[in-house]
C-alpha positions in Angstrom: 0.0 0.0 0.0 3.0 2.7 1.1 4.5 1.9 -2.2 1.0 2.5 -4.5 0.9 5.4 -2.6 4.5 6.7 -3.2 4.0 6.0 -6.8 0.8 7.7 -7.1 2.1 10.8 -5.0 4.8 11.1 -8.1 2.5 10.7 -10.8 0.3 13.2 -8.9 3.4 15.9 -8.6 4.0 15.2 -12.2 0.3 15.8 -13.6 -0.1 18.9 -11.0 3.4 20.8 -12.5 2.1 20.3 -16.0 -1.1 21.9 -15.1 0.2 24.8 -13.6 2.4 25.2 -16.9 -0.6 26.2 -18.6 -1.0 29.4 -16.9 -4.5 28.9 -15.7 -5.9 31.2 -12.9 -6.1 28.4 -10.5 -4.1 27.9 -7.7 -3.2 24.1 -8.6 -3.1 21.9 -5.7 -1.9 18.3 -7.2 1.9 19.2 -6.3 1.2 19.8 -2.5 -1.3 16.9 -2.6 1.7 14.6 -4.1 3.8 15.8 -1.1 0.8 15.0 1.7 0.5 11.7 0.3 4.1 11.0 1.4 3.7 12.2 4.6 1.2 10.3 5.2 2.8 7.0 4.6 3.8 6.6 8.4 0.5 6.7 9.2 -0.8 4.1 6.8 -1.2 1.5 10.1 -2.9 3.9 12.8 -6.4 3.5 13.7 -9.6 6.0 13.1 -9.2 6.9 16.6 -5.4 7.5 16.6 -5.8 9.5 13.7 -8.7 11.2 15.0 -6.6 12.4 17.8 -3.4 12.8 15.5 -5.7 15.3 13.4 -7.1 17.1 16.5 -3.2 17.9 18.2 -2.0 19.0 14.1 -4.6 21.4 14.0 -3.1 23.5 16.7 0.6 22.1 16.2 0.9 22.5 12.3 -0.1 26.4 12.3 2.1 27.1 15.4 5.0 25.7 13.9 4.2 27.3 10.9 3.7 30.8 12.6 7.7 29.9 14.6 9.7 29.1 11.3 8.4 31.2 8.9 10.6 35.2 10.1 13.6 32.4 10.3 12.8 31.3 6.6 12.5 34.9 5.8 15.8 35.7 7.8 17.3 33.3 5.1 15.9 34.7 2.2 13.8 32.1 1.3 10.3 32.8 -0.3 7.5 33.8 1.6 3.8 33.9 0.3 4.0 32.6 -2.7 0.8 32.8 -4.9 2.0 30.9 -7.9 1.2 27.0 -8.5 4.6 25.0 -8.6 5.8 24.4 -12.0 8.8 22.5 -13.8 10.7 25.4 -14.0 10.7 25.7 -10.4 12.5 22.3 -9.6 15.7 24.3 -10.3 15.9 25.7 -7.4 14.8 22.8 -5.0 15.0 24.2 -1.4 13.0 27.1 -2.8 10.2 24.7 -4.0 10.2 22.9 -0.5 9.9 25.7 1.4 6.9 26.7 -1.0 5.1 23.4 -1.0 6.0 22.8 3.0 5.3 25.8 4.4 4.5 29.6 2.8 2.1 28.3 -0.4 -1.7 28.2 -1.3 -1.9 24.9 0.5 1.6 24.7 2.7 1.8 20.6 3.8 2.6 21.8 7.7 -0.8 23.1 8.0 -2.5 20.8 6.2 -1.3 17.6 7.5 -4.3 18.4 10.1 -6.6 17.6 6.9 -5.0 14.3 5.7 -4.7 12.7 8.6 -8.6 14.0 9.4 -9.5 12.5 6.6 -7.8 9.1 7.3 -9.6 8.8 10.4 -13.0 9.3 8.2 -12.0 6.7 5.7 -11.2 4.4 8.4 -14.8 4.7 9.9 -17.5 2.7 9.0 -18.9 4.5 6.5 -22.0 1.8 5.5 -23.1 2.9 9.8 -25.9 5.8 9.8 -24.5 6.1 13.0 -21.2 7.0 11.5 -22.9 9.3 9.6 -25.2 11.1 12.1 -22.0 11.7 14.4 -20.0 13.0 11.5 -22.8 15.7 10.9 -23.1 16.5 14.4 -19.3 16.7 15.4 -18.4 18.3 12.1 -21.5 21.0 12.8 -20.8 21.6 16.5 -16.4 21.9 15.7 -17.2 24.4 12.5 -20.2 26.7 14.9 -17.2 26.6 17.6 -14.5 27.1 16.0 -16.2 30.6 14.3 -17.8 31.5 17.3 -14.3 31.6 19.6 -12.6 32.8 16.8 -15.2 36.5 16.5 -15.3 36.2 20.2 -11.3 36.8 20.5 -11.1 38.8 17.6 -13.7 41.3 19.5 -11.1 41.3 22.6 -9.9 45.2 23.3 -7.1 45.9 21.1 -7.0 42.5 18.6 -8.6 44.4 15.5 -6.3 47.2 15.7 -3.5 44.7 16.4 -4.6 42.9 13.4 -4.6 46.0 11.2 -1.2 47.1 12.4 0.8 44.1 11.9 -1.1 43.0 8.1 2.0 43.3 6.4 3.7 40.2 4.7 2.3 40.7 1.9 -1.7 41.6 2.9 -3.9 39.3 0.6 -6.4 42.4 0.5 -6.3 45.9 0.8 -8.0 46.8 4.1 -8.1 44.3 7.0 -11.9 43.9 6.5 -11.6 42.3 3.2 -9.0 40.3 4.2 -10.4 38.7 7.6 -13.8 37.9 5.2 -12.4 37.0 2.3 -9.0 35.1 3.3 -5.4 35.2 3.1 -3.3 33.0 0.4 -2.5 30.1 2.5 -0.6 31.5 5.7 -0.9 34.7 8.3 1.2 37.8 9.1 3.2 36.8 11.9 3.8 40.1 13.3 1.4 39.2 15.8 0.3 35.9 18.0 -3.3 37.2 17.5 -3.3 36.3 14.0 -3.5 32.5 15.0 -7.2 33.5 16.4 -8.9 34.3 12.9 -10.9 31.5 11.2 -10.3 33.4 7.9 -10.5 31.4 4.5 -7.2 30.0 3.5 -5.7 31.7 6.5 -4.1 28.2 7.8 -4.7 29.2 11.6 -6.2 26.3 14.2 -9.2 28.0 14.3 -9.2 28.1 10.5 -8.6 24.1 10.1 -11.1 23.8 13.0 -13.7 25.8 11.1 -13.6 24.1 7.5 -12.2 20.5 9.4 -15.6 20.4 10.8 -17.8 21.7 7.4 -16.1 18.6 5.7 -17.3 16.1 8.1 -21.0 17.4 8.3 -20.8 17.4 4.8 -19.4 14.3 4.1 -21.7 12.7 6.8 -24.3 14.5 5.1 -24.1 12.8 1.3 -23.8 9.1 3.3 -26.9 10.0 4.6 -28.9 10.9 1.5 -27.4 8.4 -0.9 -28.2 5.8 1.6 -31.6 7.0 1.6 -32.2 7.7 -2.2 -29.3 5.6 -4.2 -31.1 5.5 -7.5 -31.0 9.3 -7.1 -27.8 10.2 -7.1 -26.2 7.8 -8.5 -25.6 10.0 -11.7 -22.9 11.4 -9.4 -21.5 8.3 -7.8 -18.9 8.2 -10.8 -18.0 11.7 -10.4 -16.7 10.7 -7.1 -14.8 8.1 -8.4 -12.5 9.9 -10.8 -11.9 13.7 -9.4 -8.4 13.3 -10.2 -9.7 13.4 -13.9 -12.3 15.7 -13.2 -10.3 18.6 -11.4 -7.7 18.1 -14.3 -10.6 18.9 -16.4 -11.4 21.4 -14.7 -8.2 23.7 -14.5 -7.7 23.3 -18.2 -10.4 24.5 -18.9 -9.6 27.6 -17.0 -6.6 27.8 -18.9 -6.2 31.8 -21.2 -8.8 31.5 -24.4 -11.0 29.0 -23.1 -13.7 28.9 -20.1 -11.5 31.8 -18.2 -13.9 34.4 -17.3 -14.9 34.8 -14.0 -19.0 35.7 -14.2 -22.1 33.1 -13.5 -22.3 31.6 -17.2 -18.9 30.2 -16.7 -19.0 29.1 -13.5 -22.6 27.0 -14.7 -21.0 26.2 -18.1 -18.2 24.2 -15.3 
């Protein structure tokens, strides 16, 4: 199995720096997925529960570290947020990929570790249980309503938004701090400040963050085993969709690729 995976996790890496060649407006994931799927080959014999709790200590752990290494990294020189999808050109300078993929990308491996190994613990549930299912939607719902709530609750501590504003350097992902706490950062947070780590912002990388969308998933997921066990025949029209999204999302960002279904209004997005 850790071999299948290994190879797959190349041939992943390979088909994700190809896509990104093509200069689509997409933020191509495959490379950083090809590098998650080798760290998770440790983990290949834990249980759900181990992995549960694995998942649960990562949240907090992956953007902490994160938060610690990254003025070093910069100290060095080495790239900070980096907006651009990994390409082929980019494996000339190797340690400058790494730190990318690892750490200051879209979708940096340190932070989302919590993700992979949340997601092993699901596929290591019984998933054919409606009890499965009905705690997946409640946990997931209760983590996700937490996780928000704590995270506006400390934000609206004396001092935190003004903090916040002050300390938005490195790059911002928006200009004001509004836009930016509702809209999201590009994968990581300002580290100017410890308070950063208390925003649930979209793509920010923080616990609260990976608390917030950890949770969505699992009521979501939870949700779909509950209605295709109840109505099978109905969606199964999407049951093979679910089995190739490798093929699909490959799809999907060429055809986001300049000259072709680029432009970002509702036609396109239905036409996808």
């Amino acid at each position: 199995a850790a071999a299948a995976l290994a190879v797959r996790a190349v041939l992943i890496g390979l088909v994700g720096l190809v896509l990104a060649g093509l200069g689509t407006t997409i933020a191509v994931i495959l490379t950083y997925y090809a590098v998650l799927f080798l760290v998770g080959l440790p983990f290949l014999r834990l249980r759900a529960r181990t992995l549960a709790v694995l998942a649960a200590v990562w949240v907090v752990a992956g953007p902490l570290l994160s938060f610690l290494i990254r003025p070093a990294l910069a100290a060095q020189g080495l790239p900070q947020v980096n907006v651009a999808s990994p390409r082929f050109v980019d494996l000339e300078r190797p340690l400058n990929l790494v730190v990318v993929v690892v750490v200051t990308g879209w979708y940096p491996v340190i932070t989302w570790l919590a993700y992979l190994l949340l997601g092993m613990a699901v596929g290591r549930s019984r998933l054919d249980s409606v009890r499965t299912a009905l705690v997946l939607v409640a946990s997931g719902a209760i983590l996700a309503v937490a996780a928000s709530t704590l995270s506006d609750w400390l934000i609206a501590r004396p001092g935190v938004f003004t903090t916040l504003g002050v300390t938005m350097a490195s790059p911002p992902a928006r200009d004001d701090l509004v836009s930016t706490l509702e809209l999201g950062l590009n994968g990581t947070t300002p580290t100017g400040s410890a308070w950063w780590l208390a925003i649930d912002s979209p793509h920010s990388g923080t616990p609260l963050d990976l608390a917030h969308t950890g949770g969505c998933a699992l009521a979501v997921i939870g949700a779909c085993l509950l209605l295709t066990r109840l109505a099978p025949r109905v969606f199964a029209v999407v049951f093979g969709a679910g089995a190739m999204p490798l093929t699909l999302y490959s799809l999907h960002v060429l055809l986001r690729s300049p000259g072709l279904l680029d432009d970002d209004d509702a036609a396109v997005f239905w036409l996808h």
